[in-house]
C-alpha positions in Angstrom: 144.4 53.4 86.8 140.7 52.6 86.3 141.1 49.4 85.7 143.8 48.9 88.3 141.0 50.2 91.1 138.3 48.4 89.8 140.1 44.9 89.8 141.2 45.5 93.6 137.5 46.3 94.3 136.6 43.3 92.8 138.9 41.1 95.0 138.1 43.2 97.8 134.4 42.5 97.6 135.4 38.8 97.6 136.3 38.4 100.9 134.3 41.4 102.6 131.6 38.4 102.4 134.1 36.6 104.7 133.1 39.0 107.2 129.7 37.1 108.7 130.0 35.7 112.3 132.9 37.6 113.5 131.2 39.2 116.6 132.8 42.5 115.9 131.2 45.4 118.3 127.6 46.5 116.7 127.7 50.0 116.1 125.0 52.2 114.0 126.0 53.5 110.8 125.7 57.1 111.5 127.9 56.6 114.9 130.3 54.6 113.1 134.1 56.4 113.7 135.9 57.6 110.6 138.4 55.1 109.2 141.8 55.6 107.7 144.4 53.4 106.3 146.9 51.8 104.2 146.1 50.4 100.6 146.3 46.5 101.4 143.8 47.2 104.7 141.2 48.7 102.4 138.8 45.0 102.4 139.9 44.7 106.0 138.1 48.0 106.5 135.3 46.9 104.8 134.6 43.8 106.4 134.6 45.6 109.8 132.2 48.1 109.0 129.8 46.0 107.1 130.2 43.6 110.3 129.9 45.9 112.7 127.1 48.4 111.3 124.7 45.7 108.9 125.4 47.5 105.4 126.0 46.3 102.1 129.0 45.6 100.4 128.2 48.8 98.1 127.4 50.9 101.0 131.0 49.8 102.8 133.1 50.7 99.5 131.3 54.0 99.5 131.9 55.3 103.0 135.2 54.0 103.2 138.7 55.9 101.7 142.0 55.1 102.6 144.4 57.7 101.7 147.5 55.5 102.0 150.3 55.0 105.1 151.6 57.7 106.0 148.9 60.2 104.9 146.1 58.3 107.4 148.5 58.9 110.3 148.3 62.8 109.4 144.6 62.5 109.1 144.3 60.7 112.5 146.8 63.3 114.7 144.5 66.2 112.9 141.2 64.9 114.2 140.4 64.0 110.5 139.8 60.5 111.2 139.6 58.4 114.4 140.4 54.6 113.6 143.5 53.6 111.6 144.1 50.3 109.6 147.7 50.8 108.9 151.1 49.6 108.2 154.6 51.5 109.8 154.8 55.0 108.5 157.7 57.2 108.5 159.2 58.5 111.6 159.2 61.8 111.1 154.9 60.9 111.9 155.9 60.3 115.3 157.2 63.9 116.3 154.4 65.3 113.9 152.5 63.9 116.8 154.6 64.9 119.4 154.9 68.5 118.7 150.8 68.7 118.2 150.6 66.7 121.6 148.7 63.7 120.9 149.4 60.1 121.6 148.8 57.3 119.7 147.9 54.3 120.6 148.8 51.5 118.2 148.0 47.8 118.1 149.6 45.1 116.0 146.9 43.2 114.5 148.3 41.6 111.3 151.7 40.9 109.9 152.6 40.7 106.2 156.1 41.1 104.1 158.1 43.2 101.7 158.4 41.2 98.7 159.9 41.0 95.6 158.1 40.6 92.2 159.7 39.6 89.0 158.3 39.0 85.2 157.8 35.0 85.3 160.0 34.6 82.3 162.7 35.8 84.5 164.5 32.2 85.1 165.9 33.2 88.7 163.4 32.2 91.1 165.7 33.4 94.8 167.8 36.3 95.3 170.2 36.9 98.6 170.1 39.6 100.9 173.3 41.2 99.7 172.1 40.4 95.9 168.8 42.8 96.8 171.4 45.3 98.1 173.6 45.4 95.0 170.5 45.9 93.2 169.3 48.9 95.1 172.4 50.6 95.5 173.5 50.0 92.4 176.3 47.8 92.4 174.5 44.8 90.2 172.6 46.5 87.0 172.5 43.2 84.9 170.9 40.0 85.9 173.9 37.6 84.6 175.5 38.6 87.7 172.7 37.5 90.0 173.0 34.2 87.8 170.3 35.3 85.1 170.4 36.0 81.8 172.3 39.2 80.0 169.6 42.0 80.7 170.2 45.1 82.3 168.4 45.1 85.5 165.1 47.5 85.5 164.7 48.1 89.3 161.3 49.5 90.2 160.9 51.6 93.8 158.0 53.0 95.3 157.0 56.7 96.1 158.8 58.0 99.7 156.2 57.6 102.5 154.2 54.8 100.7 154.1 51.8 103.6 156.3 49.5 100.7 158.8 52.0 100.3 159.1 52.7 104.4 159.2 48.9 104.8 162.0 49.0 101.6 164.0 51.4 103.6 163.7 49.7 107.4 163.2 46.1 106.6 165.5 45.9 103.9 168.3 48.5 103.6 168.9 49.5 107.0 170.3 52.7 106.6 172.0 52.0 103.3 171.2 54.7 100.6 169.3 53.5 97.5 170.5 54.8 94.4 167.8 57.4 92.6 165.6 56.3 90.4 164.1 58.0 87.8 160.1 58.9 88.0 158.7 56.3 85.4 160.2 54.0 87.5 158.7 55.4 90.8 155.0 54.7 90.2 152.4 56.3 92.8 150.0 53.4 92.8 150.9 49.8 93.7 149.1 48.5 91.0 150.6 50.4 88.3 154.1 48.8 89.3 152.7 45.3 89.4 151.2 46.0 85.9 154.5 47.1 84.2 156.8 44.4 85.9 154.2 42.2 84.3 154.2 43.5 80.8 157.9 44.9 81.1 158.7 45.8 77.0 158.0 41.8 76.9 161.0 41.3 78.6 161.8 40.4 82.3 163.9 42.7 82.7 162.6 44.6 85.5 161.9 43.6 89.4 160.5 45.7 92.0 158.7 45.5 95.5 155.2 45.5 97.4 153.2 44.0 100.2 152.7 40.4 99.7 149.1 40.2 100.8 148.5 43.5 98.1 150.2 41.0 95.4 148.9 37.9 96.7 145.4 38.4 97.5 144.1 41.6 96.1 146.3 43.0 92.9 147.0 39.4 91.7 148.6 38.9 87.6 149.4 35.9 85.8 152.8 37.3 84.8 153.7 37.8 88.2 156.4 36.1 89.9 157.1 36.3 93.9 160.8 36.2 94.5 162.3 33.9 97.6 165.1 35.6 99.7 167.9 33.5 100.7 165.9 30.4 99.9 163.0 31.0 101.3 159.4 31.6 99.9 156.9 34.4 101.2 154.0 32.1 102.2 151.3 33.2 104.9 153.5 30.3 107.1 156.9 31.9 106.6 155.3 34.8 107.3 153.8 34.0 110.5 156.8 32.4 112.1 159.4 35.1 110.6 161.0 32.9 108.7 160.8 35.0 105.5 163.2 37.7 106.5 161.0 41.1 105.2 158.1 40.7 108.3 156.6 43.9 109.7 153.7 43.7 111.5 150.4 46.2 110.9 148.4 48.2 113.1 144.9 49.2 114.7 145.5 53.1 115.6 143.8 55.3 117.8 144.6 58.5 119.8 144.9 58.0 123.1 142.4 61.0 124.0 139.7 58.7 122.6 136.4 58.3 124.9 136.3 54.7 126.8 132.8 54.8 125.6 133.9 55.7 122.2 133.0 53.7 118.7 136.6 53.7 117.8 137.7 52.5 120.5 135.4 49.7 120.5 136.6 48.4 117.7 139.7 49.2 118.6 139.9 46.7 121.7 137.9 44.1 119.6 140.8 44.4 117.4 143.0 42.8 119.9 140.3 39.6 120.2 140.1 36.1 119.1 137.0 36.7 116.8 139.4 39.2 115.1 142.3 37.1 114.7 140.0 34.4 113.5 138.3 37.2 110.5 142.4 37.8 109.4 142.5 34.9 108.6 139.6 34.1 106.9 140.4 37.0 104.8 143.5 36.0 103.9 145.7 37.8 106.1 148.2 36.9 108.6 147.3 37.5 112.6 149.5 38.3 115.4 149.9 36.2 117.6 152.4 35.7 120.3 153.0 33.0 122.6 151.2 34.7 125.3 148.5 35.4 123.2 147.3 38.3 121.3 149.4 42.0 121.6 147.9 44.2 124.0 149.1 47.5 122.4 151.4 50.5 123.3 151.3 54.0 123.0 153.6 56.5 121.6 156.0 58.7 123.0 154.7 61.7 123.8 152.4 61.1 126.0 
């Protein structure tokens, strides 16, 4: 686990540095709003603090914690945090909010992909749609029926309410039931499930799923292999124009209740900006953008 963290950190401090010029709202460091988030937002957070307040990288890694999806969202609706980085969570955090009468307002800023990560001495290099099904539901356990070689297929999930396994469950199954899988093959951290797809019993026998810009940018391993669905590659240009099929945007989340005046909700409009777009990018992610222009936002129900 340590060294999981501390190679994340590593790649996170990388493009923090990206951060310079990006005319994010200047805030002092001791007014600066609490922020929450998922995992693969983590150097996004950093960049905008660091940009907006003048501190160091070391200072940024210190005062920021993201306690994952659908946990930030809990944190936010409690008054526990103000600003959310964040990818979809679970629905059930929608009437959570409801029923303690706040409203959210939510922003896409970024969009990235479910994808699917093999061993790279696994020869097949595309699965289908209905190929990722059979896997997850059980109906295809050996990888000679996916037009591999005779191994049993060790299919890797992710923890309910991790942002991977909600955008399992909505982007790719669609109300289908997965079949249980066993703890060891349910790790809690994304990393640990990169790592043992990636040393799999020196096999590649296994596959499992993450957030491309997690496996791509931050968490990346030689022995790592990114799967194309139906023919088609999760790049940052597929992912853009929705041509990979597993797109979901992410978000900049606020409660509505928030002060005009507020820090959070500063940043929170300068999310929505061209400077910001422009930082996304720089740091490797992928902006929204529509035709129009940039989203403006919604809020909730609930209101």
């Amino acid at each position: 686990m340590k060294r999981m963290f501390t190679a994340m950190m590593a790649a996170a401090l990388l493009f923090v540095s990206l951060a310079a010029l990006a005319g994010a709202p200047q805030i002092p460091e001791d007014d600066y709003p609490i922020v929450d988030g998922s995992t693969a937002t983590l150097p996004l957070s950093y960049a905008l603090m660091m940009e907006s307040t003048g501190i160091s990288e070391e200072d940024a890694k210190t005062a920021i914690r993201h306690s994952k999806t659908t946990e930030s969202f809990y944190t936010l609706i409690s008054g526990d945090s103000q600003l959310l980085l964040v990818y979809e969570p679970t629905a059930d955090v929608y009437d959570y909010a409801a029923d303690a009468g706040v409203t959210l307002e939510m922003k896409p800023i970024g969009r990235d992909a479910l994808v699917f990560l093999v061993n790279d001495g696994n020869p097949i290099v595309s699965l289908t749609h209905d190929q990722i099904i059979g896997i997850y539901t059980g109906k295809i356990t050996n990888w000679k029926q996916a037009g591999g070689d005779d191994l049993d297929i060790i299919a890797y999930q992710r923890i309910a309410n991790s942002g991977s396994q909600v955008m399992m469950e909505k982007q790719v199954m669609r109300g289908i039931v997965m079949m249980e899988a066993p703890s060891a093959l349910r790790p809690g951290e994304m990393g640990e499930l990169v790592d043992d797809i990636a040393s799999y019993i020196d096999t590649p026998s296994a596959i499992g799923y993450s957030v491309y810009y997690y496996v791509s940018t931050m968490y990346m391993k030689e022995n790592i292999r990114l799967m194309s669905v139906n023919g088609i590659a999760p790049t940052n240009e597929a992912i853009a124009s929705g041509e990979y099929p597993y797109t979901q945007d992410f978000y900049a989340v606020i409660r509505a209740d928030a002060a005009p005046d507020s820090p959070e909700r500063a940043l929170y409009d300068w999310l929505g900006s061209e400077d910001a777009a422009d930082l996304l990018t720089r740091m490797g992610y992928v902006p929204v953008i529509t035709e129009e222009g940039y989203y403006m936002g919604y809020v909730t129900e609930g209101e």
